[in-house]
C-alpha positions as CSV (number, residue, x, y, z in Angstrom):
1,X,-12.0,8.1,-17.5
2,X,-8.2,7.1,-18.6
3,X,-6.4,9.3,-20.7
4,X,-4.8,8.3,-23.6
5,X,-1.3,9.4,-23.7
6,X,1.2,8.8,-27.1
7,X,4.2,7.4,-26.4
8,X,5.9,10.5,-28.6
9,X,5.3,12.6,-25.3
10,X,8.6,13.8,-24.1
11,X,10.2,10.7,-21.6
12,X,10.1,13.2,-18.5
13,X,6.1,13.7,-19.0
14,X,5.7,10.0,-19.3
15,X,8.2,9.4,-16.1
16,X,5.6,11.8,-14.1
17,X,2.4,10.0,-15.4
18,X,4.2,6.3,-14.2
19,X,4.8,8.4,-11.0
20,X,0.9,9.9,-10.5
21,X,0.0,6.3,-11.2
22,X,1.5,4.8,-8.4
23,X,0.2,7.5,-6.3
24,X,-3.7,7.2,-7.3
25,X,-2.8,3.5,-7.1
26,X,-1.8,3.5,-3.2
27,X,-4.5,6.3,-2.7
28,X,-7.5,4.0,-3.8
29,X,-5.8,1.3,-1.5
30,X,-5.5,3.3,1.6
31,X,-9.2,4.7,1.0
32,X,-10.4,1.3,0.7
33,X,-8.3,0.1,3.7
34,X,-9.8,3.1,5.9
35,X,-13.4,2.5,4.7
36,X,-13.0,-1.2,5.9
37,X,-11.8,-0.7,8.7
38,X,-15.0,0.7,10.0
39,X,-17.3,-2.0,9.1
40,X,-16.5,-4.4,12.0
41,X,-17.7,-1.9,14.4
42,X,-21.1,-2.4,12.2
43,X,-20.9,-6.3,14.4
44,X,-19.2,-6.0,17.1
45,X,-19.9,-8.4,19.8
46,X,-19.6,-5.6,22.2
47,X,-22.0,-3.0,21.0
48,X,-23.9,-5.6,19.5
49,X,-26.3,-8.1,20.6
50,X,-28.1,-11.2,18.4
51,X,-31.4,-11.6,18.8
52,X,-32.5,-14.9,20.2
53,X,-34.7,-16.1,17.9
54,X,-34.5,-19.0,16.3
55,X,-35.5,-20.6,13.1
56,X,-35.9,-24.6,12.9
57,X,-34.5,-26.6,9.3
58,X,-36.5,-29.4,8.4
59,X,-34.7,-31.9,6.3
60,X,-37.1,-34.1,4.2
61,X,-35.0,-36.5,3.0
62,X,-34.0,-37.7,6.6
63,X,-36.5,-39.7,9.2
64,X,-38.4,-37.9,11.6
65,X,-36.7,-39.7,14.4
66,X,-33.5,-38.7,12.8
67,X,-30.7,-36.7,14.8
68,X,-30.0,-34.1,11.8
69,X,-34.2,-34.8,10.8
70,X,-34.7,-31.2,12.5
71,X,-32.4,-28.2,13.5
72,X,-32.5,-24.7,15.1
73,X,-30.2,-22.1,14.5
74,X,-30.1,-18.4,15.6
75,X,-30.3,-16.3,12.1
76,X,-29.3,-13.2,13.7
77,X,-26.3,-14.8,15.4
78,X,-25.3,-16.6,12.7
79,X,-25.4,-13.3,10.3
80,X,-23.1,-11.1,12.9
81,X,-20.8,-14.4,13.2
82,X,-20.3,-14.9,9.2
83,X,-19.9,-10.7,8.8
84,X,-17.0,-10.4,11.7
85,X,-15.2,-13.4,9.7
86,X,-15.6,-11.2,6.3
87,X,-15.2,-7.9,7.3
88,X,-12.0,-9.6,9.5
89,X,-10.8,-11.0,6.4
90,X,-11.3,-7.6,4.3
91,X,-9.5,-5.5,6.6
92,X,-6.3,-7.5,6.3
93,X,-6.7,-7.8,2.8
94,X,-7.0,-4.6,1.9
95,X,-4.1,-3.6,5.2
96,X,-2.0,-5.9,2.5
97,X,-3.1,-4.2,-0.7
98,X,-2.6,-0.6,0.7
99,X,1.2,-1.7,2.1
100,X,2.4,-2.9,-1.0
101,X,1.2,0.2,-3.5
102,X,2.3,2.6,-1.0
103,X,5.7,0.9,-0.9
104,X,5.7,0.7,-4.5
105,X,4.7,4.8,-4.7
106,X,7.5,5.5,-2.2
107,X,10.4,3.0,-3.9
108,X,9.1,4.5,-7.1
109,X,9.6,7.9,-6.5
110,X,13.1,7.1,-5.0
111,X,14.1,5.3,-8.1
112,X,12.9,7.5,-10.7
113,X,14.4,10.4,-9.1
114,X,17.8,8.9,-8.9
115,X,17.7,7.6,-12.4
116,X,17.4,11.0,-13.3
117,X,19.9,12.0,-11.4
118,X,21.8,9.7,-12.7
119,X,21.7,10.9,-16.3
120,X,19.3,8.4,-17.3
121,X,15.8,9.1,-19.2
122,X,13.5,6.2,-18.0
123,X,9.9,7.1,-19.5
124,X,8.4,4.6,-17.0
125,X,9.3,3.7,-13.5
126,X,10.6,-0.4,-13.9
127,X,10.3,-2.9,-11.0
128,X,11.6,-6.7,-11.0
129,X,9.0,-9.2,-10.6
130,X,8.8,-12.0,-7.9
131,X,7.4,-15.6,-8.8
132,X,4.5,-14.3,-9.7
133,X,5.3,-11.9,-11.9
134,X,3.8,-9.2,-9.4
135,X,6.0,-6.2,-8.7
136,X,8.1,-5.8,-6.5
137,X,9.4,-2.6,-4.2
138,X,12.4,-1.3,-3.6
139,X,14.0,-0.6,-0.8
140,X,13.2,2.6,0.5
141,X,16.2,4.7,0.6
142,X,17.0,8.4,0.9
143,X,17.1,11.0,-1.7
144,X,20.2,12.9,-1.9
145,X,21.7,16.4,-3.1
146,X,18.8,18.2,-3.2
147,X,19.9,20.8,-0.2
148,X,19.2,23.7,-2.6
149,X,15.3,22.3,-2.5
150,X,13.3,23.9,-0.2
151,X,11.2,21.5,0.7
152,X,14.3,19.1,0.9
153,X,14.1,19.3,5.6
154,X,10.2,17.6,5.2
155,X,11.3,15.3,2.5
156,X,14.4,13.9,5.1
157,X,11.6,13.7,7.8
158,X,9.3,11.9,5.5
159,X,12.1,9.5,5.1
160,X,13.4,9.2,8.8
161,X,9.4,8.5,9.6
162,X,9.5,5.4,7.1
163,X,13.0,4.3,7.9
164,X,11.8,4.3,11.4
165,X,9.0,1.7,11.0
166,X,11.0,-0.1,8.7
167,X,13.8,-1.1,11.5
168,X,11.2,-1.5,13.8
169,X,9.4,-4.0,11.0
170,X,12.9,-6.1,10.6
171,X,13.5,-6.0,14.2
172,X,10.5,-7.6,15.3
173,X,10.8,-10.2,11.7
174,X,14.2,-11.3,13.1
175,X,13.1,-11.8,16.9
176,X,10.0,-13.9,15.4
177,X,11.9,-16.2,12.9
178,X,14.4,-17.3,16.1
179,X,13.8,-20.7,17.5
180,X,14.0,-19.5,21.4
181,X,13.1,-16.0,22.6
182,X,13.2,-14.7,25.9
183,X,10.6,-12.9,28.3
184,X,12.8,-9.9,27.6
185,X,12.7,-10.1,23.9
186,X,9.3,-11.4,23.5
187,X,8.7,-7.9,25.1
188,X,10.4,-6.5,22.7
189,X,9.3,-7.8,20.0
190,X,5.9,-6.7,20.5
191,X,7.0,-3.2,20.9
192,X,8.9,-3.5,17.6
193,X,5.6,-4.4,16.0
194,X,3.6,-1.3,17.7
195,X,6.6,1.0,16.4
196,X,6.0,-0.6,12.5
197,X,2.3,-0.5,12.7
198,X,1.8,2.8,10.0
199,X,4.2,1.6,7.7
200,X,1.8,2.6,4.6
201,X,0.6,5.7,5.9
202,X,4.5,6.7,6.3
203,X,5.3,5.2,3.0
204,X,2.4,7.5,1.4
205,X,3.5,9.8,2.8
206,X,6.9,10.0,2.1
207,X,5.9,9.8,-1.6
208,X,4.1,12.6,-1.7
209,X,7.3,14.5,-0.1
210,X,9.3,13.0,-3.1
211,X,7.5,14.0,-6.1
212,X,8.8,17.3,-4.7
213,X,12.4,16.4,-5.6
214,X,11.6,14.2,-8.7
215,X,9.6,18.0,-10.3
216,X,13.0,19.3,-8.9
217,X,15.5,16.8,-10.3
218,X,13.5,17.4,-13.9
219,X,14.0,20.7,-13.9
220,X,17.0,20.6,-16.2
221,X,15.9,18.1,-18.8
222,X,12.5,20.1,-19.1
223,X,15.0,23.1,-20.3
224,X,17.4,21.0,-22.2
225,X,13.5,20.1,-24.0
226,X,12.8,23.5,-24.2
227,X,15.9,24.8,-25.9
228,X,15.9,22.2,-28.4
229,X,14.8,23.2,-32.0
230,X,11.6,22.0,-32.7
231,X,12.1,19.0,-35.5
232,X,9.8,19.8,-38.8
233,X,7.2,17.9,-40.3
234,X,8.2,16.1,-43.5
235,X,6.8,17.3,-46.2
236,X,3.6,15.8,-47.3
């Protein structure tokens, strides 16, 4: 069930819901993505094996002596064939869908903690658009000054890990876009793209170490809140 939240909430409580958002956003992704991952075992071709039975299709409105008049197929076959082509086609799709929330959880952590720290009071995190007027990520960058955090060391390692995968991830896009490549750097290239394989799960992750330092980075406004007068009703 969605809660219903008034926009008089203060802006910091709003910035935090945006925030969990994104988060149960890329955690429904990378569920889904993990449960389909397991379904092509369900057919593959080498724990599995059609049965050979076959099934003939008689077409009526064609003569007997007709080439297409009558025709076998293998039901089982056929059924294992169309599944690896879905659950093929699922796994990428949702490999996509999980890479872009989790980027946008990570590059939305980053940005609403530096806005703060900034002086600014978004009550929302705010991403530009691409032709489709889907959201776009940020880069993932770094969060800075918050060496009195304690958890500020795994929040730097959650960053390294995604910065990492993401050098590895242009790397291997700028050896594949050149017109000749050598044995040398076709061999790199394909370690490039083992080193950025994870980029989600390291993304994620790195999300969940930031929310650390955005709670952090809102501790003062939550006191500047709390030391305000409160503002009383109008009379009625």
């Amino acid at each position: 069930m969605s809660k219903s939240k008034s926009s008089s909430r203060p802006w910091f409580e709003q910035l935090v819901d945006s925030v969990e958002a994104l988060r149960e956003a890329a955690g429904e992704w990378q569920r889904a993505y993990r449960a389909a991952g397991l379904m092509p075992a369900g057919v593959d071709w080498v724990r599995r094996q059609s049965t050979d039975g076959q099934v003939a299709r008689v077409r009526a409105d064609r003569p007997e002596r007709a080439w297409d008049h009558t025709r076998t197929s293998r039901p089982h076959h056929q059924a294992l064939s169309a599944l690896s082509r879905l659950y093929t086609d699922l796994v990428g799709r949702a490999d996509r869908g999980y890479e872009d929330a989790a980027m946008l959880y990570a590059s939305g952590v980053v940005w609403a903690v530096r806005q703060v720290q900034d002086g600014h009071q978004p009550p929302m995190v705010s991403f530009g658009t691409d032709g489709d007027g889907d959201a776009v990520p940020y880069g993932i960058g770094e969060i800075t000054d918050i060496d009195r955090l304690s958890t500020a060391p795994r929040i730097k390692a959650a960053y390294e890990a995604v910065a990492r995968q993401q050098a590895a991830a242009e790397y291997a896009e700028e050896l594949a876009g050149r017109d000749y490549v050598s044995d040398h750097e076709a061999g790199e290239f394909h370690d490039a793209l083992d080193a950025s394989r994870g980029m989600s799960d390291a993304a994620y992750a790195y999300g969940i170490q930031a929310e650390g330092a955005l709670r952090y980075v809102l501790l003062e406004p939550r006191k500047r809140a709390a030391a305000e007068p409160a503002t009383d009703a109008p009379a009625g």
